[in-house]
N, C-alpha and C positions, 0 to 999 in steps of 0.2 A: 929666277923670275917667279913671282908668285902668281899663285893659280886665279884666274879670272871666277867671280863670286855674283851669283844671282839673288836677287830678292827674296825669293823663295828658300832658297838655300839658307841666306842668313835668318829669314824668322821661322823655318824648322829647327836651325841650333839655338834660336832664343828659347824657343817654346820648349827645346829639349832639356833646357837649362831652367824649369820657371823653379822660384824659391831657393837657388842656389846664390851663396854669396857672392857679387863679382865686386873687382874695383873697376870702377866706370869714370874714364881718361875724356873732358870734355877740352875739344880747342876751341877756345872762343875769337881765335885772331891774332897777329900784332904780338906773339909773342906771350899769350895772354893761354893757359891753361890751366884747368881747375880738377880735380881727383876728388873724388867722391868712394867710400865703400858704402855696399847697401847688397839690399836684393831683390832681383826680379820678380816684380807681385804678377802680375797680369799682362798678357797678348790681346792686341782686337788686330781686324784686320789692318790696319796703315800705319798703327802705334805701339809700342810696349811700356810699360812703368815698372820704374824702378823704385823702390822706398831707401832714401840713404838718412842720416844720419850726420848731424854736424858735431862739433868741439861741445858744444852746448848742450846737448840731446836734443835739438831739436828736430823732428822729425818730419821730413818733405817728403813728395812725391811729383818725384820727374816722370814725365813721358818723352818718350824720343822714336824719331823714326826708323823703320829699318833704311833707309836709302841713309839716315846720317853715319851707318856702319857701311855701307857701301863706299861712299865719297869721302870716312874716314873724317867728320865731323868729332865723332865718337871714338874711342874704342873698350868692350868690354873685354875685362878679362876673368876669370872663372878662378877665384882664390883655391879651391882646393888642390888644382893643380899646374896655375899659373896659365892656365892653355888659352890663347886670343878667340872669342867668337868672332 
């Protein structure tokens, strides 16, 4: 059973993680899932961004919530050593 995860908890591992490369796992629905690498620029309080990186070089920057890591919207994972935030 996995361990039950607070808000707070999750945006101390974000903020513990800022500038670190993750692959960032987005469901969009229906079957519909998109993979992004990039890395964590910045934390505010309700939101973090991420700067990824497409085929193109073109470069975005996503913001996403901590609750979409909660509800598993999201998930990051920390390439250096695969570990899930």
């Amino acid at each position: 059973m996995s361990e039950a995860r607070s808000l707070k908890s999750i945006k101390r591992d974000v903020q513990s993680n800022i500038g670190e490369k993750v692959t960032l796992k987005v469901n969009r629905g229906r079957r519909r899932n998109i993979t992004h690498k990039g890395v964590i620029d910045e934390i505010y309080p309700s939101v973090f961004t991420v700067i990824v990186e497409d085929d193109l070089n073109n470069v975005q920057t996503l913001s996403y919530t901590y609750s979409d890591i909660l509800i598993s919207s999201i998930e990051l994972i920390l390439c250096k050593n695969n570990e899930k935030i």
